[in-house]
mmCIF file as Biopython writes it, N, C-alpha, C and O atoms, coordinates in Angstrom:
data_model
#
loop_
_atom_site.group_PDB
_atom_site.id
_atom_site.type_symbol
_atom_site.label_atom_id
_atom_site.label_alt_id
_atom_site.label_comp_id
_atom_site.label_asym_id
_atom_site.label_entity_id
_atom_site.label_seq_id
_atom_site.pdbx_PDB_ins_code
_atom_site.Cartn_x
_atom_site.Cartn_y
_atom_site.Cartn_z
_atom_site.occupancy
_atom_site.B_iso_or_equiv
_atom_site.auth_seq_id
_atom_site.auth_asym_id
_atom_site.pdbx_PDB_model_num
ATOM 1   N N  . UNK A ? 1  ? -1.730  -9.740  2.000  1.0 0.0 1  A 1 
ATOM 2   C CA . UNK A ? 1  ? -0.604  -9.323  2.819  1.0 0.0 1  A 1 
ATOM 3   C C  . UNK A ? 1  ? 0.047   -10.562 3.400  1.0 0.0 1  A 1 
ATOM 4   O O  . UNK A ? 1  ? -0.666  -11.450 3.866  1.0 0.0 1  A 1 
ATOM 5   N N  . UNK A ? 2  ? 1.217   -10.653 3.394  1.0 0.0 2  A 1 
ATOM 6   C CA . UNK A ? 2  ? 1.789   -12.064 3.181  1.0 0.0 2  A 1 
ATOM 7   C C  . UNK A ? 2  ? 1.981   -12.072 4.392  1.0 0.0 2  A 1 
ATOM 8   O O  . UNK A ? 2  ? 2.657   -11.238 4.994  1.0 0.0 2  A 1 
ATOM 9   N N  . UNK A ? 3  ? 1.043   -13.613 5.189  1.0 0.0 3  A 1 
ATOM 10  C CA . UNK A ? 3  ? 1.817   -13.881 6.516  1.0 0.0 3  A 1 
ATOM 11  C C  . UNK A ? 3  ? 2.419   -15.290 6.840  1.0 0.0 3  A 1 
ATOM 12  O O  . UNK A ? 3  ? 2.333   -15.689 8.001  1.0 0.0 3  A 1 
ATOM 13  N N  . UNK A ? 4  ? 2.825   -15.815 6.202  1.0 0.0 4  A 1 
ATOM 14  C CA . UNK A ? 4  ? 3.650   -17.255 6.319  1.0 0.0 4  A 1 
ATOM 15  C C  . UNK A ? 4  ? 4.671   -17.071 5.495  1.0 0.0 4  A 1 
ATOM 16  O O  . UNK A ? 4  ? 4.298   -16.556 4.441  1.0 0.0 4  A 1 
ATOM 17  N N  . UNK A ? 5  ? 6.397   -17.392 5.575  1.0 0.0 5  A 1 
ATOM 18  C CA . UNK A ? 5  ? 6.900   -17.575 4.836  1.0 0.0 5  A 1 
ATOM 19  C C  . UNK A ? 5  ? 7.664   -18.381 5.120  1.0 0.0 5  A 1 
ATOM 20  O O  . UNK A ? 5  ? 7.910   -18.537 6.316  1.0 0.0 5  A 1 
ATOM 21  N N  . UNK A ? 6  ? 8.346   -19.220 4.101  1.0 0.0 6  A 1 
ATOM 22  C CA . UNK A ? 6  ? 9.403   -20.472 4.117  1.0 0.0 6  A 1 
ATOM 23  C C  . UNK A ? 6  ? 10.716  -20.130 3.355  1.0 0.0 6  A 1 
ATOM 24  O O  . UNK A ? 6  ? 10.818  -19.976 2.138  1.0 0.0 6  A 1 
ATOM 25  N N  . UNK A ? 7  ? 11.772  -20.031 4.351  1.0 0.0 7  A 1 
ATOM 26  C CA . UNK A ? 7  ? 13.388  -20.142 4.012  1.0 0.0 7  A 1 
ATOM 27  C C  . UNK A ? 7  ? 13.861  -21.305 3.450  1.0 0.0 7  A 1 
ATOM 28  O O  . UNK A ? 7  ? 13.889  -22.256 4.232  1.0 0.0 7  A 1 
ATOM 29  N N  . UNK A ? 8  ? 14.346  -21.573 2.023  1.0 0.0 8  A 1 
ATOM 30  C CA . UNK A ? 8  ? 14.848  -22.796 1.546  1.0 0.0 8  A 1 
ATOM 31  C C  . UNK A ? 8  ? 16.245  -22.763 1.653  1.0 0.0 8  A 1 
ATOM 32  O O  . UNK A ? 8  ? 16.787  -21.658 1.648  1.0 0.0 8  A 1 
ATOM 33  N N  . UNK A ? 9  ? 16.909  -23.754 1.748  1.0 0.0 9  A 1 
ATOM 34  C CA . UNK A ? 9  ? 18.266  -23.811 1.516  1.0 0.0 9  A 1 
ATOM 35  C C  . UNK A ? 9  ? 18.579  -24.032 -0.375 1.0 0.0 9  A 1 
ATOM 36  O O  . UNK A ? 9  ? 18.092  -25.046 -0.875 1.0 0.0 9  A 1 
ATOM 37  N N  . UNK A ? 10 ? 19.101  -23.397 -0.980 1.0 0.0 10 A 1 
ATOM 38  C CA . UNK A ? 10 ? 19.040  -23.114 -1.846 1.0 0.0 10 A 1 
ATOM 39  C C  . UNK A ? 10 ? 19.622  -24.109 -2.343 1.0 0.0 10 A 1 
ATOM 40  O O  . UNK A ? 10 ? 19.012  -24.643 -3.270 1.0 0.0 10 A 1 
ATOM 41  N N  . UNK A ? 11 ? 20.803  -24.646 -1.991 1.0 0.0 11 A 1 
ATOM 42  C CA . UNK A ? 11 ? 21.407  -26.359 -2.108 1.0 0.0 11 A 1 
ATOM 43  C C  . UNK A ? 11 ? 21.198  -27.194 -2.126 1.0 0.0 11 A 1 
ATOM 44  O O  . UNK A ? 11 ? 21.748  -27.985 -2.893 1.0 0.0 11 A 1 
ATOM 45  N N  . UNK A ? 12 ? 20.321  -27.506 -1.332 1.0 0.0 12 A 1 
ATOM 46  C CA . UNK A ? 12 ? 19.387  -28.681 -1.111 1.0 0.0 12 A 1 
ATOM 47  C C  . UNK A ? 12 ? 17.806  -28.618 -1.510 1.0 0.0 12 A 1 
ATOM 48  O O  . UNK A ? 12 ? 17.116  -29.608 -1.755 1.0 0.0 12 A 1 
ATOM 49  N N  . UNK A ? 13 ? 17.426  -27.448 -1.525 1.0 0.0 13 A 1 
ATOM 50  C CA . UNK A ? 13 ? 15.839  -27.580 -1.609 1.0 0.0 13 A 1 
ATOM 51  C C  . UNK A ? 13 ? 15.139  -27.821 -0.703 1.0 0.0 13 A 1 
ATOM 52  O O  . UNK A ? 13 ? 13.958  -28.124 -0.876 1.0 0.0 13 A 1 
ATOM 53  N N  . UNK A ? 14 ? 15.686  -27.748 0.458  1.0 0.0 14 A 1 
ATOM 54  C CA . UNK A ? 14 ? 14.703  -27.940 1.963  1.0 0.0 14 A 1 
ATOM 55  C C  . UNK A ? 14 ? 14.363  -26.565 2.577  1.0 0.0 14 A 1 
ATOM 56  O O  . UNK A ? 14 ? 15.034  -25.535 2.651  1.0 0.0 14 A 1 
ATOM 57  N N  . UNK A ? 15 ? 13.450  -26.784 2.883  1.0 0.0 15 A 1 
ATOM 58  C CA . UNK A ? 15 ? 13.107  -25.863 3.952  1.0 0.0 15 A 1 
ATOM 59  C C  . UNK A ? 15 ? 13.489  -25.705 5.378  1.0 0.0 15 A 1 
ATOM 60  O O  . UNK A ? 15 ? 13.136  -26.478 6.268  1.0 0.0 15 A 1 
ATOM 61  N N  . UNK A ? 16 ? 14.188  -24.718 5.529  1.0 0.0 16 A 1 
ATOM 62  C CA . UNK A ? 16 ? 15.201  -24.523 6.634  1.0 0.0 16 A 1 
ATOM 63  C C  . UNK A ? 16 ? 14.487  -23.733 8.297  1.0 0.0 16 A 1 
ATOM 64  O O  . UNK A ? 16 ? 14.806  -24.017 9.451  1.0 0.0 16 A 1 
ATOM 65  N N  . UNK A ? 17 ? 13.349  -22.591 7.750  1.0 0.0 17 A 1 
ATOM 66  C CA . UNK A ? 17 ? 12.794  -22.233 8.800  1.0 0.0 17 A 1 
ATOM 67  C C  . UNK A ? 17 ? 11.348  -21.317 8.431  1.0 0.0 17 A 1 
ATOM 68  O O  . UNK A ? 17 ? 11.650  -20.235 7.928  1.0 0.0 17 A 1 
ATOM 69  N N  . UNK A ? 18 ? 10.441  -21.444 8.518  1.0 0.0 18 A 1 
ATOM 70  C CA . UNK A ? 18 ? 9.050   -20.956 8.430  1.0 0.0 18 A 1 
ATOM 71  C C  . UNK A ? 18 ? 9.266   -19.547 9.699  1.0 0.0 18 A 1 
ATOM 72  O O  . UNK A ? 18 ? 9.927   -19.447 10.732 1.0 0.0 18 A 1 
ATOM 73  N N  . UNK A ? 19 ? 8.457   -18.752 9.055  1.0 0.0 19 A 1 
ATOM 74  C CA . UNK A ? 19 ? 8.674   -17.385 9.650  1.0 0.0 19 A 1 
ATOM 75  C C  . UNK A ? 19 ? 6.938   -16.922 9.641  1.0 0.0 19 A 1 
ATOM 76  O O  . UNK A ? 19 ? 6.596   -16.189 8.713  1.0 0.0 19 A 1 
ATOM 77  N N  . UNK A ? 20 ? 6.197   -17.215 10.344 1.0 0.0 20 A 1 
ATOM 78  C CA . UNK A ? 20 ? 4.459   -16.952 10.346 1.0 0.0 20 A 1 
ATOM 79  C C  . UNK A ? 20 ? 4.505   -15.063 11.706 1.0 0.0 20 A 1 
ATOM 80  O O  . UNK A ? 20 ? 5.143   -14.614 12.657 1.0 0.0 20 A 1 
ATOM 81  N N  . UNK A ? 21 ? 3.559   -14.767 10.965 1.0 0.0 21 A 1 
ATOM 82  C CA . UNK A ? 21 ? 2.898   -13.235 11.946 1.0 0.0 21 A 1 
ATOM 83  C C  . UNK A ? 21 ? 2.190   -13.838 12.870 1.0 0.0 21 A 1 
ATOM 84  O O  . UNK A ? 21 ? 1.314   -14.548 12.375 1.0 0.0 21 A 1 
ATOM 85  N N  . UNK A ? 22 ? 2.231   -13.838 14.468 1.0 0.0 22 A 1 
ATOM 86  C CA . UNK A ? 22 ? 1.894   -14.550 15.064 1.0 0.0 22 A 1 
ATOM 87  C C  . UNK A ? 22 ? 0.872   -13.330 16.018 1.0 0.0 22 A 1 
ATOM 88  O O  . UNK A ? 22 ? 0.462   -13.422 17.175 1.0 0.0 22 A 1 
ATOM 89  N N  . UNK A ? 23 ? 0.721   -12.429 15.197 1.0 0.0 23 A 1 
ATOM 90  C CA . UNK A ? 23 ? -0.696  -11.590 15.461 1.0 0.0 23 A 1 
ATOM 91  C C  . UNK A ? 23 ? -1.848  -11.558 14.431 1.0 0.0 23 A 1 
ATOM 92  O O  . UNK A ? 23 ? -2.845  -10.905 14.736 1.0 0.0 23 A 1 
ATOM 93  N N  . UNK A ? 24 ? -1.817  -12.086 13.448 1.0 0.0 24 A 1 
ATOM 94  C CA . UNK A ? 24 ? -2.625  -11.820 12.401 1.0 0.0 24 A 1 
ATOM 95  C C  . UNK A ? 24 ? -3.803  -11.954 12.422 1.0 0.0 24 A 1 
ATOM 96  O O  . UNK A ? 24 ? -4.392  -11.660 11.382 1.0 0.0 24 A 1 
ATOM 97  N N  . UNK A ? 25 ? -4.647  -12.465 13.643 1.0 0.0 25 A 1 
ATOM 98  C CA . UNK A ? 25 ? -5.760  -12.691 13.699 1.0 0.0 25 A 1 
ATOM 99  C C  . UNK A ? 25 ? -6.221  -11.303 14.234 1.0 0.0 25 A 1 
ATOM 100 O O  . UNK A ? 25 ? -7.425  -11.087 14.373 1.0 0.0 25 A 1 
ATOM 101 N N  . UNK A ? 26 ? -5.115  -10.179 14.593 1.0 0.0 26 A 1 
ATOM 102 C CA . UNK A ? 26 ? -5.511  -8.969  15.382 1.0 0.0 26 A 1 
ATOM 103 C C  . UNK A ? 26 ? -5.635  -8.183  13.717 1.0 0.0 26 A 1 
ATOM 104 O O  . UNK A ? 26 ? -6.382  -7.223  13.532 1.0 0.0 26 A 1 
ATOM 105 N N  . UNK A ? 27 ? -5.079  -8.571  13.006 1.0 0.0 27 A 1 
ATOM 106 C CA . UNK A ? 27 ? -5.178  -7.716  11.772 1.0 0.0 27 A 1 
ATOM 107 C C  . UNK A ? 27 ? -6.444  -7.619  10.858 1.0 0.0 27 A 1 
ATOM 108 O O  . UNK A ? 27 ? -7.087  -6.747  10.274 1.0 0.0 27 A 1 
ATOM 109 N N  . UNK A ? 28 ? -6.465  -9.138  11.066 1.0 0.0 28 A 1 
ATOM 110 C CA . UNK A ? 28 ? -7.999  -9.440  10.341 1.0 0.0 28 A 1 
ATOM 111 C C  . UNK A ? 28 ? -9.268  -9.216  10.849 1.0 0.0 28 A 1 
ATOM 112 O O  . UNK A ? 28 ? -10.255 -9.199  10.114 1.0 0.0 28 A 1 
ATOM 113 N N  . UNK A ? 29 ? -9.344  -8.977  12.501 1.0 0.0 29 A 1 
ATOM 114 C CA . UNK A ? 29 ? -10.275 -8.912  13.063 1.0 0.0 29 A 1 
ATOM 115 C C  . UNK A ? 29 ? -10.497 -6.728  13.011 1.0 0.0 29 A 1 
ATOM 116 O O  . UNK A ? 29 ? -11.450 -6.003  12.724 1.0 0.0 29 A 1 
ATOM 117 N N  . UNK A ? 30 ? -9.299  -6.501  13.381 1.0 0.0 30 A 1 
ATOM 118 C CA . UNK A ? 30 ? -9.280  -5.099  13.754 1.0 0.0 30 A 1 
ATOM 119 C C  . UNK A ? 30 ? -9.076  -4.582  12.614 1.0 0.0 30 A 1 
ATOM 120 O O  . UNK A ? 30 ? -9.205  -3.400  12.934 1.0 0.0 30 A 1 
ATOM 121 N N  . UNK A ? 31 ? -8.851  -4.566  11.499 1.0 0.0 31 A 1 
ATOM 122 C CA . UNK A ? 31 ? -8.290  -4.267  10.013 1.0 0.0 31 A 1 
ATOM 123 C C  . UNK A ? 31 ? -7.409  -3.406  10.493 1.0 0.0 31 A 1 
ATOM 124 O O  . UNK A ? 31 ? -7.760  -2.228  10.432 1.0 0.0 31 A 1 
ATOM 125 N N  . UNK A ? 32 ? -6.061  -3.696  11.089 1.0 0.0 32 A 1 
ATOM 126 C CA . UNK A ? 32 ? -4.922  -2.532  11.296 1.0 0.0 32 A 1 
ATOM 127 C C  . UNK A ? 32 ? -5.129  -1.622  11.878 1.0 0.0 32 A 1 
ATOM 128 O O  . UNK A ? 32 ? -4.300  -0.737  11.665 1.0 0.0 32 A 1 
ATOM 129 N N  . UNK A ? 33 ? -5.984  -1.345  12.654 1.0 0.0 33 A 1 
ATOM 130 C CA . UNK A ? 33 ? -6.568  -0.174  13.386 1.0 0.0 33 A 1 
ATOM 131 C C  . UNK A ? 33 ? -5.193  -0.119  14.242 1.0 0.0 33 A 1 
ATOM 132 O O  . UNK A ? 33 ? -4.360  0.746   13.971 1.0 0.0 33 A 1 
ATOM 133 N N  . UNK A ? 34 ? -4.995  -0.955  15.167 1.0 0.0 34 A 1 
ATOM 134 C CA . UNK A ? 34 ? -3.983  -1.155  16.023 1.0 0.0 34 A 1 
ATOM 135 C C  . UNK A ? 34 ? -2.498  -1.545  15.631 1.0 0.0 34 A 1 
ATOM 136 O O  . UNK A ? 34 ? -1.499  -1.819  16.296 1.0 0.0 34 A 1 
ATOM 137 N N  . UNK A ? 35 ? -2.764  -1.459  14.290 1.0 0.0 35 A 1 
ATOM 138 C CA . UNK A ? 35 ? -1.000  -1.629  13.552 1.0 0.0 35 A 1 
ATOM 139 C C  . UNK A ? 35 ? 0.741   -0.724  14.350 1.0 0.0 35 A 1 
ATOM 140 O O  . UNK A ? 35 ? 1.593   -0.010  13.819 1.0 0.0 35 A 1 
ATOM 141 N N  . UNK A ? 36 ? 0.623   -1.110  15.396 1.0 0.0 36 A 1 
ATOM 142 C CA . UNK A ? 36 ? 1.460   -0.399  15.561 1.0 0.0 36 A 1 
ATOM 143 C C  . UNK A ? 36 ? 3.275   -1.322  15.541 1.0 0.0 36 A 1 
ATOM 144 O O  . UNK A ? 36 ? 4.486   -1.101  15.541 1.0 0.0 36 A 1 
ATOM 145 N N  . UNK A ? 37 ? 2.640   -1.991  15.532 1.0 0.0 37 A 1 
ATOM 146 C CA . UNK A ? 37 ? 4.230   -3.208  16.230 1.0 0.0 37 A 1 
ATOM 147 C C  . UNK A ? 37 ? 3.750   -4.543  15.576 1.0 0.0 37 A 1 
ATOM 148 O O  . UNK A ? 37 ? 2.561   -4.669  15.283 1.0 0.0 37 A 1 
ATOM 149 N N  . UNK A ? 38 ? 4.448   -5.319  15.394 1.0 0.0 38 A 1 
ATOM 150 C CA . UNK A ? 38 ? 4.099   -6.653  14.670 1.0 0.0 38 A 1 
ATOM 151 C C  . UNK A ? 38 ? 4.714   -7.721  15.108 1.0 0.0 38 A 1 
ATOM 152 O O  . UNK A ? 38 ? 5.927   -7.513  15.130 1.0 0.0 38 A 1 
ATOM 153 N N  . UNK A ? 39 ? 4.307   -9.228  15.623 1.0 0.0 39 A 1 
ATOM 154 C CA . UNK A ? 39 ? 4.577   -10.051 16.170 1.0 0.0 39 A 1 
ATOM 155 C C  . UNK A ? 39 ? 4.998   -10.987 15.372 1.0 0.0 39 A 1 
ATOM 156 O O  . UNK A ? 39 ? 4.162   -11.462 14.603 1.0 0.0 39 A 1 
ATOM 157 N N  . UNK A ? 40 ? 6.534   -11.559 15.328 1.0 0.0 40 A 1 
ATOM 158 C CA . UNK A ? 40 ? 7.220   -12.502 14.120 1.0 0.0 40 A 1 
ATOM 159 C C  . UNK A ? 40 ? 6.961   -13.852 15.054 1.0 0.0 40 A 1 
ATOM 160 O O  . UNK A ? 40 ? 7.088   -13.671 16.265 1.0 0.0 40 A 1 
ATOM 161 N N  . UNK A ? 41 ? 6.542   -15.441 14.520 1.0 0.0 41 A 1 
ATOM 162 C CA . UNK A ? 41 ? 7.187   -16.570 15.124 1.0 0.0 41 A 1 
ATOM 163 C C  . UNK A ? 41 ? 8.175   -16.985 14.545 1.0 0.0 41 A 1 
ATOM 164 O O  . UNK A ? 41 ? 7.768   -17.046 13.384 1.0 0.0 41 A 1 
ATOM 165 N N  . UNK A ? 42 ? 9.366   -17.372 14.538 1.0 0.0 42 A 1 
ATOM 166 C CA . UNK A ? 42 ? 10.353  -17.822 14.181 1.0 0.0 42 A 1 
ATOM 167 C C  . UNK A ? 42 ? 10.733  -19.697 14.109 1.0 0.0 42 A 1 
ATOM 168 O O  . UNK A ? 42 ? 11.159  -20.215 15.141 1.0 0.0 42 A 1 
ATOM 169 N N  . UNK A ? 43 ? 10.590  -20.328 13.197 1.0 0.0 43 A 1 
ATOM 170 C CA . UNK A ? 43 ? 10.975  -21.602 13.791 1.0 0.0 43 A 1 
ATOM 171 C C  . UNK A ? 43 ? 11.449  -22.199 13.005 1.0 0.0 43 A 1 
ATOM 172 O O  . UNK A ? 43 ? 11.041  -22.489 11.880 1.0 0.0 43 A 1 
ATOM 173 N N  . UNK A ? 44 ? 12.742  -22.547 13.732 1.0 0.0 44 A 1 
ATOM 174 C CA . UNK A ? 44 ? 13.883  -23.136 12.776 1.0 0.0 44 A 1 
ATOM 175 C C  . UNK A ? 44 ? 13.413  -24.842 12.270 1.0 0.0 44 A 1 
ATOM 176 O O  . UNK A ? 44 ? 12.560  -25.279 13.042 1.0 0.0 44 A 1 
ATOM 177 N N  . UNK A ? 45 ? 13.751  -25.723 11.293 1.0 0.0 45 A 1 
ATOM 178 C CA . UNK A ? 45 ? 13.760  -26.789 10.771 1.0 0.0 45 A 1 
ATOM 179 C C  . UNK A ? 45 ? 15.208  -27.798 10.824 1.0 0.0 45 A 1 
ATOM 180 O O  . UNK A ? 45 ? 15.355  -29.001 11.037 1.0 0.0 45 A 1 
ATOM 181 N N  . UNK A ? 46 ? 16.310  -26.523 10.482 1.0 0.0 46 A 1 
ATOM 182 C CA . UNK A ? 46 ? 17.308  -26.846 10.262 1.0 0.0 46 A 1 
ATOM 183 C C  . UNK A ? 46 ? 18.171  -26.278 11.297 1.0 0.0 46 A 1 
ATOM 184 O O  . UNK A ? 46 ? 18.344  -25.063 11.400 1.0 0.0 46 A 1 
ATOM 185 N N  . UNK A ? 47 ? 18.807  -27.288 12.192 1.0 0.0 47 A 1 
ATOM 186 C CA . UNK A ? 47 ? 20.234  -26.881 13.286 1.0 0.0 47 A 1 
ATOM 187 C C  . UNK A ? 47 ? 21.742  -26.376 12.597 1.0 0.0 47 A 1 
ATOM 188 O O  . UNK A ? 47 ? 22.608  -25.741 13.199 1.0 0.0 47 A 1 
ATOM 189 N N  . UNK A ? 48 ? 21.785  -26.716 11.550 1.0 0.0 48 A 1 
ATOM 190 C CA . UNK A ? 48 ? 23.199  -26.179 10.549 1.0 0.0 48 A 1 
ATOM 191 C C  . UNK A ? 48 ? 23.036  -25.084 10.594 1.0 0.0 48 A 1 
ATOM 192 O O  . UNK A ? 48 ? 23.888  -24.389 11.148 1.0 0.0 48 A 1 
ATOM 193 N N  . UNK A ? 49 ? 21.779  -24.448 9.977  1.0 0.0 49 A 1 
ATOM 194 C CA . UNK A ? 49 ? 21.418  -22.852 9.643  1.0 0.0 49 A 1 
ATOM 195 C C  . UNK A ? 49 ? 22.358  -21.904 10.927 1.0 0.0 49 A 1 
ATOM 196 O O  . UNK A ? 49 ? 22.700  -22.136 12.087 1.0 0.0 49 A 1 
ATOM 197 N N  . UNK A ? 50 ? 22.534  -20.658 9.880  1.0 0.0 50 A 1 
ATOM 198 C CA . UNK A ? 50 ? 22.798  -19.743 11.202 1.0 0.0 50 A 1 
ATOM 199 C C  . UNK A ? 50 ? 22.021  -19.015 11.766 1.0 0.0 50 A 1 
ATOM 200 O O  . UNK A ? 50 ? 21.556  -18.197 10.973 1.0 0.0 50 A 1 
ATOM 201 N N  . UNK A ? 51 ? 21.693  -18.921 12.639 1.0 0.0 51 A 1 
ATOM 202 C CA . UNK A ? 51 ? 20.385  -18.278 12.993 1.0 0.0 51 A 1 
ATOM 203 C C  . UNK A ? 51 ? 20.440  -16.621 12.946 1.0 0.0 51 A 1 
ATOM 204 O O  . UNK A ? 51 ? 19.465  -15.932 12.647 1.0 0.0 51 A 1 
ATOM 205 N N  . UNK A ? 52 ? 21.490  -16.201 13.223 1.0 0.0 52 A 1 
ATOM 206 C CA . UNK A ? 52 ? 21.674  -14.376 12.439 1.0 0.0 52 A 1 
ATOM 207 C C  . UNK A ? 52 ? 21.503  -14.263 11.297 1.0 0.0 52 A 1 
ATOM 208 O O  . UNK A ? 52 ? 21.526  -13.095 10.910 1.0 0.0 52 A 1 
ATOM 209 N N  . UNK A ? 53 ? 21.316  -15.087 10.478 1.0 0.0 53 A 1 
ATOM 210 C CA . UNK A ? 53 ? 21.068  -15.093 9.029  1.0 0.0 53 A 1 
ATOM 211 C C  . UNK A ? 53 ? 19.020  -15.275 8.953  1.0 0.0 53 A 1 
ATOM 212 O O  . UNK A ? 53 ? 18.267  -14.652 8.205  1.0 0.0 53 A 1 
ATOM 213 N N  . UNK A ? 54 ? 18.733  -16.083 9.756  1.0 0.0 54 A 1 
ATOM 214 C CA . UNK A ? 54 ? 17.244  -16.116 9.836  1.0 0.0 54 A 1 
ATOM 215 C C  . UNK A ? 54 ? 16.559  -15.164 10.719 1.0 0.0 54 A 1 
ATOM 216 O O  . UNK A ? 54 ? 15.396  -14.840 10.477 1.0 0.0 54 A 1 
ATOM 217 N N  . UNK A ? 55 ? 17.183  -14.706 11.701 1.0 0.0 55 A 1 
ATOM 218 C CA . UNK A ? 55 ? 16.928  -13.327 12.249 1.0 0.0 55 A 1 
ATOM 219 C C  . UNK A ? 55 ? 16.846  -12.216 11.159 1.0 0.0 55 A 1 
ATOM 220 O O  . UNK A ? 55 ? 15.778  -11.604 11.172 1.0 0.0 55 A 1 
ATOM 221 N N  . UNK A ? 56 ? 17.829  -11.794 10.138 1.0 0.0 56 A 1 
ATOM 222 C CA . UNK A ? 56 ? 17.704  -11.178 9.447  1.0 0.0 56 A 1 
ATOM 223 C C  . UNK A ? 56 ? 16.895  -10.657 8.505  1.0 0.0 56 A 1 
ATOM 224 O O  . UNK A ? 56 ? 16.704  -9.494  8.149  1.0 0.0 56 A 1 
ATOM 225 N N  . UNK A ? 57 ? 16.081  -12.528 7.870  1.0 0.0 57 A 1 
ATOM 226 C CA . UNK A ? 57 ? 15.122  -12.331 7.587  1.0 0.0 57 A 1 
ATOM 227 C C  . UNK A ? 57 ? 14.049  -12.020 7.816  1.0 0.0 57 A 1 
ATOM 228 O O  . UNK A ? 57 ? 13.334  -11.533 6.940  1.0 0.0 57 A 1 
ATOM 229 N N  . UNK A ? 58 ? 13.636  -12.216 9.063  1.0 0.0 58 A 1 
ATOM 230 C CA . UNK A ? 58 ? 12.311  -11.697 9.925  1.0 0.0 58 A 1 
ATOM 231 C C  . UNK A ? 58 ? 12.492  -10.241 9.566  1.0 0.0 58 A 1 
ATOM 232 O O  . UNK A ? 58 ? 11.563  -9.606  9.066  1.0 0.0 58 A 1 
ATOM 233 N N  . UNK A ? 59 ? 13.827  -9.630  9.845  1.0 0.0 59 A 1 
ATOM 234 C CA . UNK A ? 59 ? 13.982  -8.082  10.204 1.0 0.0 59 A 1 
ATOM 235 C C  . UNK A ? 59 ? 13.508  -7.377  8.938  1.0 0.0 59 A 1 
ATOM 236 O O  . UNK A ? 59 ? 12.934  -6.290  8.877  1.0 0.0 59 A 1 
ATOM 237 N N  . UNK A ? 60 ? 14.055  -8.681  7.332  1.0 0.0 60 A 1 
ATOM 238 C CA . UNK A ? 60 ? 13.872  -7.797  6.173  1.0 0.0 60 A 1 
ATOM 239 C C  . UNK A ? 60 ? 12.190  -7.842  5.950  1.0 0.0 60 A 1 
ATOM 240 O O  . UNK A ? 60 ? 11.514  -6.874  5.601  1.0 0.0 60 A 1 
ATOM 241 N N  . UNK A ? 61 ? 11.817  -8.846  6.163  1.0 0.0 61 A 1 
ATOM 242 C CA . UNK A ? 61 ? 10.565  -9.226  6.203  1.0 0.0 61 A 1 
ATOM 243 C C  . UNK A ? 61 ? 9.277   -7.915  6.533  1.0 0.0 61 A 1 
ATOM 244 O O  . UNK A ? 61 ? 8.389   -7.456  5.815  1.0 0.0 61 A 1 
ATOM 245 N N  . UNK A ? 62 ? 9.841   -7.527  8.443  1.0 0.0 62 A 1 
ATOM 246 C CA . UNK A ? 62 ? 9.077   -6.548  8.591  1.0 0.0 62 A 1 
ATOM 247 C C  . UNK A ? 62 ? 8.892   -5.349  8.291  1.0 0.0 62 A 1 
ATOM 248 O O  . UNK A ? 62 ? 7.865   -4.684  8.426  1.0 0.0 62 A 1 
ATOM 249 N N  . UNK A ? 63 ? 10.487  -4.877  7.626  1.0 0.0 63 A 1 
ATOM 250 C CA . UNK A ? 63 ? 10.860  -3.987  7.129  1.0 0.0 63 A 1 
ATOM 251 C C  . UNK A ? 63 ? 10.120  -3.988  5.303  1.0 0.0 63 A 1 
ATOM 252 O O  . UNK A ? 63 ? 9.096   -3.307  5.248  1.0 0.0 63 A 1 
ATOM 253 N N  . UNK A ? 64 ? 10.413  -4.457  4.331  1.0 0.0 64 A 1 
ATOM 254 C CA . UNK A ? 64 ? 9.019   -5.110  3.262  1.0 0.0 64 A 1 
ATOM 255 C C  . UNK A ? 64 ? 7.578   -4.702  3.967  1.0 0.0 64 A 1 
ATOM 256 O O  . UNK A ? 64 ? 7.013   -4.134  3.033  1.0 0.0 64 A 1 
ATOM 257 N N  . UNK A ? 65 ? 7.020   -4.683  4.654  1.0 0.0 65 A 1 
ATOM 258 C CA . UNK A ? 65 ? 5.924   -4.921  4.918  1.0 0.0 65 A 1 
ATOM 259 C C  . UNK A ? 65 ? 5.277   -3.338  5.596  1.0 0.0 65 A 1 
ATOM 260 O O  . UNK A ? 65 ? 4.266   -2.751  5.210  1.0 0.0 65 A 1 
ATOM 261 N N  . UNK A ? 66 ? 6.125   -2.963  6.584  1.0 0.0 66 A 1 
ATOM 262 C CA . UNK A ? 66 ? 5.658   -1.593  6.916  1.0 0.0 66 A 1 
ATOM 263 C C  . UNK A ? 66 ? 6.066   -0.796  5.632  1.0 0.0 66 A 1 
ATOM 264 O O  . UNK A ? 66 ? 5.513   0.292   5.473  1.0 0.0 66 A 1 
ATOM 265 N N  . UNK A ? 67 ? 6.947   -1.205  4.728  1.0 0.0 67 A 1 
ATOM 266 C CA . UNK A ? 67 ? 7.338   -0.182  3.808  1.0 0.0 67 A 1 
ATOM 267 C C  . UNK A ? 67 ? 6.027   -0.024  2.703  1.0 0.0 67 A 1 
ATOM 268 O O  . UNK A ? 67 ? 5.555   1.020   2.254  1.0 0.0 67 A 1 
ATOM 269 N N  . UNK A ? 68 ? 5.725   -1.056  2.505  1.0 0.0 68 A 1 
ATOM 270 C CA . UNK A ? 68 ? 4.291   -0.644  1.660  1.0 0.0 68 A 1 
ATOM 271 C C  . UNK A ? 68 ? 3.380   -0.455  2.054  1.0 0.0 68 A 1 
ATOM 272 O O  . UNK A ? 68 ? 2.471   -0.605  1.238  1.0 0.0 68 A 1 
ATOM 273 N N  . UNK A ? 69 ? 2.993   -0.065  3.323  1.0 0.0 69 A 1 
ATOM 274 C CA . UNK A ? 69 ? 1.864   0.557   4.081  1.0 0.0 69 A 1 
ATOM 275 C C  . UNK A ? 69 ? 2.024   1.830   3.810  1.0 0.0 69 A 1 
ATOM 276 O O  . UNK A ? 69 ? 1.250   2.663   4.282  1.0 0.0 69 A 1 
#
């Protein structure tokens, strides 16, 4: 169950902002018992980026993730 991910700029090949589950140790310990809500860290690399665009991704992210539960 994927909990780190990295935003590239597709132009450049950099990595723009890492997106980690910043509960996951409650997942692994509790096996989802308590799955109710999920904790995103967000952290940008890149100041150009727009950040409603990396918000978005978190959103599609969690949305992916409860959907295959």
């Amino acid at each position: 169950m994927g909990f780190s991910f990295k935003v590239y700029d597709v132009t450049t090949g950099n990595v723009v902002a890492e997106i980690e589950k910043a509960d996951k140790w409650r997942d692994i310990f509790l096996g989802g018992m308590f799955d109710f809500k999920d904790t995103y860290a967000l952290k940008i690399l890149d100041n150009k980026t727009d950040r409603r665009i990396l918000l978005g991704f978190v959103l599609s992210i969690d949305n992916v993730l409860h959907d295959r539960q």
